[in-house]
N, CA, C and O atoms as CSV, one atom per row, in Angstrom:
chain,resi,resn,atom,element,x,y,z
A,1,UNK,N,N,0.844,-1.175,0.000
A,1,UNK,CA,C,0.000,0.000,0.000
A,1,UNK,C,C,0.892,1.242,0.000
A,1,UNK,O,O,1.804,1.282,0.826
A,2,UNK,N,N,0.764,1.980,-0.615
A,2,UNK,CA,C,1.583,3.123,-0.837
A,2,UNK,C,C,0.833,4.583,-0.055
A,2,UNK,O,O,-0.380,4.769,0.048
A,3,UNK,N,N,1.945,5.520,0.442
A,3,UNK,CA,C,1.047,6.202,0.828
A,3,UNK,C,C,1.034,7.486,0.398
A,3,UNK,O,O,1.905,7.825,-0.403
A,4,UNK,N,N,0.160,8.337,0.793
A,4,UNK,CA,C,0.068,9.838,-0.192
A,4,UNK,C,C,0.916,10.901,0.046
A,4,UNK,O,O,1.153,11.238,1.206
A,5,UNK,N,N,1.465,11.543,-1.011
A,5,UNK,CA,C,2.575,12.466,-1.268
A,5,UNK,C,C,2.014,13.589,-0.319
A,5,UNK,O,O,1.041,14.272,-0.639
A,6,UNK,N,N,2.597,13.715,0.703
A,6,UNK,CA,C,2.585,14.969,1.454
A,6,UNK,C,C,3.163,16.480,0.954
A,6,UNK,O,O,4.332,16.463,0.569
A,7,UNK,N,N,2.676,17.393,0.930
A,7,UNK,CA,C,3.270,18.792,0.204
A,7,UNK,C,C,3.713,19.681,1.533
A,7,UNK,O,O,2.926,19.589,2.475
A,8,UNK,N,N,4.493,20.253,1.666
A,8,UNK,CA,C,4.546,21.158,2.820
A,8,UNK,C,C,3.768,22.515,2.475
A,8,UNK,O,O,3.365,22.659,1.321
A,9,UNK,N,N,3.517,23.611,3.518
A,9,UNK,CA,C,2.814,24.544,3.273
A,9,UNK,C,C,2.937,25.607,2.188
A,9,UNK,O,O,2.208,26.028,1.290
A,10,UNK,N,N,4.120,25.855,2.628
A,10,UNK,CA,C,4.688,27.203,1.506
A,10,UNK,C,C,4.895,26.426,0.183
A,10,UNK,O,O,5.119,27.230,-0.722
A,11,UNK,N,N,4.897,25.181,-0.232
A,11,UNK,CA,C,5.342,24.664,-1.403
A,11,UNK,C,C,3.461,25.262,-2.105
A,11,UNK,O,O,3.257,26.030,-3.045
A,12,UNK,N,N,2.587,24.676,-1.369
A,12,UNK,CA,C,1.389,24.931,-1.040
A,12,UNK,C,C,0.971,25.951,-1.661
A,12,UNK,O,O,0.321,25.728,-2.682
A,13,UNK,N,N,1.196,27.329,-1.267
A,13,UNK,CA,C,1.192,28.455,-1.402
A,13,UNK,C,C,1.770,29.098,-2.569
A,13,UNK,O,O,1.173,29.908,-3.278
A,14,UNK,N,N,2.733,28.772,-2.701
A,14,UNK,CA,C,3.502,29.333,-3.763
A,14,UNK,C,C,2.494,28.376,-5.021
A,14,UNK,O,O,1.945,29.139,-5.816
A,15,UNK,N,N,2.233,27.005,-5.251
A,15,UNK,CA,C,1.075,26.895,-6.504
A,15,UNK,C,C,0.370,27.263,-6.388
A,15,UNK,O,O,0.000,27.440,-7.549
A,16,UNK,N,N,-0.681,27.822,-5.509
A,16,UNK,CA,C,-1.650,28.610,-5.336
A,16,UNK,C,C,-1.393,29.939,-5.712
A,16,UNK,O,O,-2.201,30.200,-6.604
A,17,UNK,N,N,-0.871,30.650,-5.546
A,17,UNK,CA,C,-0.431,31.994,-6.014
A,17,UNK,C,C,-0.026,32.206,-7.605
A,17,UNK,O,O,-0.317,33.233,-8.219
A,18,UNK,N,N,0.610,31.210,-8.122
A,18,UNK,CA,C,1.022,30.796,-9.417
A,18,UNK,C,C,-0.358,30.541,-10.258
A,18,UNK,O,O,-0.430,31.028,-11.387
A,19,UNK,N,N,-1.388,29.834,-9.767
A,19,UNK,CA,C,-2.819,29.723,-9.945
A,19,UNK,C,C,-3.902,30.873,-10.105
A,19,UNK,O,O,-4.773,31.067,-10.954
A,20,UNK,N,N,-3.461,31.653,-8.811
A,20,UNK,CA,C,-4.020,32.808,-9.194
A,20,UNK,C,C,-3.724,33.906,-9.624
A,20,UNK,O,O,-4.420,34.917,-9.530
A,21,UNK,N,N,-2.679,33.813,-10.129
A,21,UNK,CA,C,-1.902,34.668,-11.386
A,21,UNK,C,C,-2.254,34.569,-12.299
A,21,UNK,O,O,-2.003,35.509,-13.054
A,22,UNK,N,N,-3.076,33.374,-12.873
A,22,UNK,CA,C,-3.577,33.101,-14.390
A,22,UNK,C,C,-2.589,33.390,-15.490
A,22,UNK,O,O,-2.894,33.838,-16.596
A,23,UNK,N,N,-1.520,33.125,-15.127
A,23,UNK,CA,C,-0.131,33.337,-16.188
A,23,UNK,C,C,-0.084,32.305,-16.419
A,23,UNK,O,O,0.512,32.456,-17.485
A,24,UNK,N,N,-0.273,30.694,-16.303
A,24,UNK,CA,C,-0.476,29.618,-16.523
A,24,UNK,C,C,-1.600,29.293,-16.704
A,24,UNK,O,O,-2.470,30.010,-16.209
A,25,UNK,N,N,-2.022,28.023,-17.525
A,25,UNK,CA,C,-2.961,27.513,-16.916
A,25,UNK,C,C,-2.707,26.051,-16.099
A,25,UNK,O,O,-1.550,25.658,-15.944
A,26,UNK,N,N,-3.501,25.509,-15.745
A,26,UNK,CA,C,-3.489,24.778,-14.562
A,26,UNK,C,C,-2.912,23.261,-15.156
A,26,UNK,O,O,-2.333,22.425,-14.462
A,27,UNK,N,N,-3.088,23.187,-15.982
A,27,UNK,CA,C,-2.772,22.093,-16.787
A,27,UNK,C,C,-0.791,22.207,-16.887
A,27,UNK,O,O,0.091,21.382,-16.648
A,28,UNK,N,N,-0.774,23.402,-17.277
A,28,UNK,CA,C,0.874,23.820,-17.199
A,28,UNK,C,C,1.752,23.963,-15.860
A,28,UNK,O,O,2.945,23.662,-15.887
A,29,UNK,N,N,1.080,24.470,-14.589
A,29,UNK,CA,C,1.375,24.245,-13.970
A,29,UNK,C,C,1.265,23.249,-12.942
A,29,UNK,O,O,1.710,23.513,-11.825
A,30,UNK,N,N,0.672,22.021,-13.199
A,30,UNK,CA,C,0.370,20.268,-12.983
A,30,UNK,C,C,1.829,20.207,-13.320
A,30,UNK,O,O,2.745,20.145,-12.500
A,31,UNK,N,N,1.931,20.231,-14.585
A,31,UNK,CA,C,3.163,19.581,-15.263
A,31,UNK,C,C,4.483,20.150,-14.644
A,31,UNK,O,O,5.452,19.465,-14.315
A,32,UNK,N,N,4.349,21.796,-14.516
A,32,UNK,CA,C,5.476,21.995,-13.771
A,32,UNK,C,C,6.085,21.820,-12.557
A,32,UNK,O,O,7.270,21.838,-12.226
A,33,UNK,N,N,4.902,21.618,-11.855
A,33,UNK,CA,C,5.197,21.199,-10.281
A,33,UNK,C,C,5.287,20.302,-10.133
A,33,UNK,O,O,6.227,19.953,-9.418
A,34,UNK,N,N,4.297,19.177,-10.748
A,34,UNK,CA,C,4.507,18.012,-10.919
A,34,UNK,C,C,3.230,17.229,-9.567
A,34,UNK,O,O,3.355,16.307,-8.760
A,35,UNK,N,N,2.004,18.238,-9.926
A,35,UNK,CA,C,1.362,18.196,-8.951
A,35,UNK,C,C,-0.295,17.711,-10.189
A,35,UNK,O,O,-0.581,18.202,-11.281
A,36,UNK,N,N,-0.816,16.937,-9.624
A,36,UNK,CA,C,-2.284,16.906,-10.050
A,36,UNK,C,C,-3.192,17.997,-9.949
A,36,UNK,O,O,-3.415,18.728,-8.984
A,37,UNK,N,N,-3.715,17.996,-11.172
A,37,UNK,CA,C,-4.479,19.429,-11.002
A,37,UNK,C,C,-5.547,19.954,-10.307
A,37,UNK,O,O,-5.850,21.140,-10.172
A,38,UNK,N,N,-6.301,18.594,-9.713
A,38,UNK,CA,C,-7.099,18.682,-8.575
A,38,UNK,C,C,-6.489,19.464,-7.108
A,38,UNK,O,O,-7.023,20.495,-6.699
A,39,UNK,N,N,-5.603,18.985,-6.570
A,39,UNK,CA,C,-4.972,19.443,-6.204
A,39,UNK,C,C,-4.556,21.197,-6.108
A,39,UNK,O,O,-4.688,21.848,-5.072
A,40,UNK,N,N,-4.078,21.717,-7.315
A,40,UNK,CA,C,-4.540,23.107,-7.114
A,40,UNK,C,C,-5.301,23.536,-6.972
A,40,UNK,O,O,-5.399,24.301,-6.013
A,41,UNK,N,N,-6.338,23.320,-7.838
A,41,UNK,CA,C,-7.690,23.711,-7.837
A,41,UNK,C,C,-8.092,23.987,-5.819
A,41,UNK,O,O,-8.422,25.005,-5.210
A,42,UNK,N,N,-7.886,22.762,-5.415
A,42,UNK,CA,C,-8.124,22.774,-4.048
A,42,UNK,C,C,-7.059,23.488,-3.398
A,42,UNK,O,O,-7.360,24.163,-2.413
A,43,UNK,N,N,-6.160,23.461,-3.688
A,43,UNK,CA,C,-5.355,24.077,-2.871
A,43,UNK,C,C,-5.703,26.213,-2.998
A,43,UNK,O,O,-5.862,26.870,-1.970
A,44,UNK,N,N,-5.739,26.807,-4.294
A,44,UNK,CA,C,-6.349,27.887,-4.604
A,44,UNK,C,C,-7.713,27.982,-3.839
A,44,UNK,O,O,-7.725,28.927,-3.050
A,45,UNK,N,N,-8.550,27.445,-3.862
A,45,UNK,CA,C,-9.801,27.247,-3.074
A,45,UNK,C,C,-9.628,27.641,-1.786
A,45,UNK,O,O,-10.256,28.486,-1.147
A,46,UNK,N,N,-8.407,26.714,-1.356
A,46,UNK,CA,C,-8.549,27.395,0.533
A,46,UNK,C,C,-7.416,28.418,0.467
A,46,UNK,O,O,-7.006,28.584,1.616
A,47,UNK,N,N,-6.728,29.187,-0.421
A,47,UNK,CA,C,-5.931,30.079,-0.301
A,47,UNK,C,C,-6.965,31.291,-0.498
A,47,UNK,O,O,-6.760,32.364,0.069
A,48,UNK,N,N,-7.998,31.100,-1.259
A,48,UNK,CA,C,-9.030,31.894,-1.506
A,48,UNK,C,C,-9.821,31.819,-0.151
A,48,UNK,O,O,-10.235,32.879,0.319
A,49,UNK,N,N,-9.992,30.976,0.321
A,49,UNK,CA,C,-11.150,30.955,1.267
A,49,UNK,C,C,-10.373,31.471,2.914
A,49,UNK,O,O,-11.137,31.816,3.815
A,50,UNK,N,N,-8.825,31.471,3.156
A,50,UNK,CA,C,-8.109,31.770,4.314
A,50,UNK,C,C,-8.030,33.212,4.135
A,50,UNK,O,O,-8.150,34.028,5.050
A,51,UNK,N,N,-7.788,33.527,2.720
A,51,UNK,CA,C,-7.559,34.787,2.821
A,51,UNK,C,C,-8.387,35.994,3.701
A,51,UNK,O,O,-7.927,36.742,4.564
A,52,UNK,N,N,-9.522,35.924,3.265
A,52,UNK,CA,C,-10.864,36.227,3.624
A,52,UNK,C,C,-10.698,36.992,5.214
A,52,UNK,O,O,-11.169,38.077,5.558
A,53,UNK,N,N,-9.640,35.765,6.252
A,53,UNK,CA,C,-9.862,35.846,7.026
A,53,UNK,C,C,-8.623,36.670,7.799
A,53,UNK,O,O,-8.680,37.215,8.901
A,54,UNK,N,N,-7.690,36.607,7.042
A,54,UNK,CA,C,-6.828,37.820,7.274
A,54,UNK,C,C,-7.403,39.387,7.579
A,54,UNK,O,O,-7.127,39.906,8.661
A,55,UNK,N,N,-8.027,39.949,6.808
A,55,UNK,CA,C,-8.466,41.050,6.886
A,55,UNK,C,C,-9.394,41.340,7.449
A,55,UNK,O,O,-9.642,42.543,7.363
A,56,UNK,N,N,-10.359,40.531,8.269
A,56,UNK,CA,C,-11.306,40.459,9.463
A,56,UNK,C,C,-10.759,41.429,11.079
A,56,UNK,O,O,-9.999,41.171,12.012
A,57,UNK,N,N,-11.471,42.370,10.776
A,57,UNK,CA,C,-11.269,43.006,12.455
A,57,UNK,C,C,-11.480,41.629,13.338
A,57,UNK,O,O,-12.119,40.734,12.785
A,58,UNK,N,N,-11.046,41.427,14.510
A,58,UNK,CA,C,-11.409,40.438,15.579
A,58,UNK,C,C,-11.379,38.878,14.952
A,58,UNK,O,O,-11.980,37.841,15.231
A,59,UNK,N,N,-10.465,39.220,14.056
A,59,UNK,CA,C,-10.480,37.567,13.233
A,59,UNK,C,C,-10.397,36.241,14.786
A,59,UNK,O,O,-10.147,36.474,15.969
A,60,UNK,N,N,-10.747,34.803,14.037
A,60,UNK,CA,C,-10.819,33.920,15.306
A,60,UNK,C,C,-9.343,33.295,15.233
A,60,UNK,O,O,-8.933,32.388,15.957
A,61,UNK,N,N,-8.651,33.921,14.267
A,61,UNK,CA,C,-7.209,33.700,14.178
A,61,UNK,C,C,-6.133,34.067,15.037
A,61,UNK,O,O,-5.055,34.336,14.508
A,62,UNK,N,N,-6.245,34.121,16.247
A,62,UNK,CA,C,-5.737,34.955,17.455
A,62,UNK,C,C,-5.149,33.180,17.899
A,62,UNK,O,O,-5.502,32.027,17.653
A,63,UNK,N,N,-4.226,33.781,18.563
A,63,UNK,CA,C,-3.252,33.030,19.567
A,63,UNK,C,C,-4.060,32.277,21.037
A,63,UNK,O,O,-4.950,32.895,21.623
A,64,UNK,N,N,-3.755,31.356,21.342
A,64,UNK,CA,C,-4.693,30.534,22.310
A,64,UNK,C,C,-3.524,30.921,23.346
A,64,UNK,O,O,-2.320,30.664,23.354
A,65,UNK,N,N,-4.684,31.923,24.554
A,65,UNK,CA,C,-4.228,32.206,25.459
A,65,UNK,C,C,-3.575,31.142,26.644
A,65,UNK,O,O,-4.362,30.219,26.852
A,66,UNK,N,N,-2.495,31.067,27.354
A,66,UNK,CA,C,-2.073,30.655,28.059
A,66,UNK,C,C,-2.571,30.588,29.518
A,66,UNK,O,O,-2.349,31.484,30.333
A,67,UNK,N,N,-3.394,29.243,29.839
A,67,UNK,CA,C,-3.746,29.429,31.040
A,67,UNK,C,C,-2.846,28.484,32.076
A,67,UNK,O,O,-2.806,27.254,32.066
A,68,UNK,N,N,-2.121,29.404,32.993
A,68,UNK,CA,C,-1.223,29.059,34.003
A,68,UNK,C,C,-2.004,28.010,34.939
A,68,UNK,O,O,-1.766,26.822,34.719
A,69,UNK,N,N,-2.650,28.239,35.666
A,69,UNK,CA,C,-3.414,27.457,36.739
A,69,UNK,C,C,-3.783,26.020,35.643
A,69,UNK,O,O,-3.531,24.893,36.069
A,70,UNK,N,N,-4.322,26.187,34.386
A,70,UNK,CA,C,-4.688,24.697,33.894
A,70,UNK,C,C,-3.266,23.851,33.285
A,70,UNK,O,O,-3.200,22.628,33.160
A,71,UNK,N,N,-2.327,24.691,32.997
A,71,UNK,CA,C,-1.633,23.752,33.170
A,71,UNK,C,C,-0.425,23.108,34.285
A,71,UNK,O,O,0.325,22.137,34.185
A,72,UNK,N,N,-0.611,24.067,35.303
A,72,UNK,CA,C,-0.197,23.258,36.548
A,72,UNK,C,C,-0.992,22.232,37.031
A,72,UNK,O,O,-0.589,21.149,37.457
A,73,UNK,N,N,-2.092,22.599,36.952
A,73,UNK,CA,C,-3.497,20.834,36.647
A,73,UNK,C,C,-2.689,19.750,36.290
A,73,UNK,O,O,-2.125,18.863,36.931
A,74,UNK,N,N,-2.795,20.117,34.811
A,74,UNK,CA,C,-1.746,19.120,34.011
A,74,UNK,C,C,-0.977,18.185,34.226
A,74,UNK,O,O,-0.892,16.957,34.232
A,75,UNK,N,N,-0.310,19.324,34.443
A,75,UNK,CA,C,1.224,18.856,34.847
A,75,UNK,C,C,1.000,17.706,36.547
A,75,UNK,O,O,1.557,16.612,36.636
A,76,UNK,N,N,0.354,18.129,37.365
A,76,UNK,CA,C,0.287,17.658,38.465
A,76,UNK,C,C,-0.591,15.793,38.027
A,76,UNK,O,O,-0.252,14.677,38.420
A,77,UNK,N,N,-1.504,16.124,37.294
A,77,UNK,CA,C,-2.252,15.140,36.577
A,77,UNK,C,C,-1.049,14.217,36.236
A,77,UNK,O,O,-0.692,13.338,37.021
A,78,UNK,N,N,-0.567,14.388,35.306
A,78,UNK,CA,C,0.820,13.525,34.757
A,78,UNK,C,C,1.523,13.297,35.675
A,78,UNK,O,O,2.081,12.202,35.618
A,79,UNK,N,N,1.802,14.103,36.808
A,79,UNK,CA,C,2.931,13.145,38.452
A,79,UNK,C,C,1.913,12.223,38.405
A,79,UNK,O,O,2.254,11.166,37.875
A,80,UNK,N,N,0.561,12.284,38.857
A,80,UNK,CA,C,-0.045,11.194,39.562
A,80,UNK,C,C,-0.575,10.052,39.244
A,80,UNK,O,O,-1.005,9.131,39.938
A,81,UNK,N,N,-0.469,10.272,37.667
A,81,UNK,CA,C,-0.353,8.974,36.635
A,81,UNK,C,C,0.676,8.268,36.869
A,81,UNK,O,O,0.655,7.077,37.177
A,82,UNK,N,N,2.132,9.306,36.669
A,82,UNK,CA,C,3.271,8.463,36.423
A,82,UNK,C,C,3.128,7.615,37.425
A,82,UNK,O,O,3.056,6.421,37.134
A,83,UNK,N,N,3.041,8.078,39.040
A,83,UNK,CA,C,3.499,6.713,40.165
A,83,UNK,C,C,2.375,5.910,40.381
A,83,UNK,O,O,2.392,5.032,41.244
A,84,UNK,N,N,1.142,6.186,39.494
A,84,UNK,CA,C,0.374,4.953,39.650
A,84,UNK,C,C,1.157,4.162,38.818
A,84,UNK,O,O,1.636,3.108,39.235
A,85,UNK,N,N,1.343,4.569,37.655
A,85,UNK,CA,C,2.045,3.671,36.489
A,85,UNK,C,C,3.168,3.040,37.224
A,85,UNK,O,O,3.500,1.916,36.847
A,86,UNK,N,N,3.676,3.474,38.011
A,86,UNK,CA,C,4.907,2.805,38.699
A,86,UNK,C,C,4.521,1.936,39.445
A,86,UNK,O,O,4.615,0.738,39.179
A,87,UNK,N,N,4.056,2.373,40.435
A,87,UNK,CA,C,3.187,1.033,41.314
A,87,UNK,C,C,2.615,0.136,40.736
A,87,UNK,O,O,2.636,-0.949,41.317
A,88,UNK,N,N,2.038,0.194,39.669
A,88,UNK,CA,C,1.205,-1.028,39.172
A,88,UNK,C,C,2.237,-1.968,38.503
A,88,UNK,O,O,2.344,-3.193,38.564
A,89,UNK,N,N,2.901,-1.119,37.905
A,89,UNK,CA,C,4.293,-1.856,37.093
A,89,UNK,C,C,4.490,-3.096,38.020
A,89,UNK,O,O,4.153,-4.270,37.867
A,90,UNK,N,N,5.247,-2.355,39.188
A,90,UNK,CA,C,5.646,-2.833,39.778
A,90,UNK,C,C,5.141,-4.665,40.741
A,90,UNK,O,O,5.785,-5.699,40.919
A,91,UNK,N,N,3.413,-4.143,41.206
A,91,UNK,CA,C,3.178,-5.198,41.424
A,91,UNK,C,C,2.415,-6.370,40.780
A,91,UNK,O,O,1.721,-7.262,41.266
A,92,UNK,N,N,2.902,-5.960,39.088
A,92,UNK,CA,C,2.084,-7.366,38.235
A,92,UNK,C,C,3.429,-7.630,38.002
A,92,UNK,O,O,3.604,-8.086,36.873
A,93,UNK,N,N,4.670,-7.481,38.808
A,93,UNK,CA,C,5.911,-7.845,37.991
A,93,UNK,C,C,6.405,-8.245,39.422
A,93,UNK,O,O,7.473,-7.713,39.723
A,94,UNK,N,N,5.754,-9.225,40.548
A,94,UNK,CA,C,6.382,-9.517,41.612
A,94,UNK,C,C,7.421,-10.193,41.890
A,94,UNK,O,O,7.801,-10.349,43.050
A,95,UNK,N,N,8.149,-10.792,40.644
A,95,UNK,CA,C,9.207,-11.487,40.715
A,95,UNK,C,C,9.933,-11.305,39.490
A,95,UNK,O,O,9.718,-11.803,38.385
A,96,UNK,N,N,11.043,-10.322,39.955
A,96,UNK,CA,C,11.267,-9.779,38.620
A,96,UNK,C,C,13.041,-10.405,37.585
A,96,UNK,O,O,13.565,-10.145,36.501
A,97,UNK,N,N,13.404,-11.468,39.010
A,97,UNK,CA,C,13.624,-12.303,38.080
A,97,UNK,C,C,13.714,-13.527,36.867
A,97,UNK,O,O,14.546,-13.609,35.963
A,98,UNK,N,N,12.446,-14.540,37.204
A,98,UNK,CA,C,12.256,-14.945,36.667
A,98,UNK,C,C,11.243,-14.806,35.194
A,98,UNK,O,O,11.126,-15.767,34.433
């Protein structure tokens, strides 16, 4: 089973932009990138459709605030896993040399 050609972002971007330049057509730039033309098509689509959201006063594109208190939660959560995880280890493994 083979699996699907991953593109990174800016590779992304840059055919999309090339797309919507209409200095090619899409067929030419398939061939040059070496990309299926579905593919642009979709990829132009959400370069068209992100854009949108750049220029939004109060866009929902904002940075996810840092909450201190939830992740000392967290963090405290994960100690009290780890030494269960230890303890239990420990006593389904009562003889740990044989």
């Amino acid at each position: 089973m083979s699996r699907r050609k991953q593109y990174k972002s800016d590779f992304k971007a840059k055919v999309a932009l090339e797309a919507l330049k209409g200095e090619q057509t899409v067929s030419d730039l398939s061939s040059r990138f070496g990309v299926h033309p579905t593919m642009i098509h979709q990829w132009k689509k959400a370069l068209l459709e992100g854009a949108r959201g750049v220029f939004q006063r109060g866009s929902s594109l904002k940075f996810a605030e840092v909450d201190e208190a939830k992740i000392k939660e967290l963090h405290a959560k994960i100690g009290e896993l780890a030494v269960a995880n230890d303890f239990l280890s420990g006593k389904l493994n009562p003889w740990p040399g044989k």
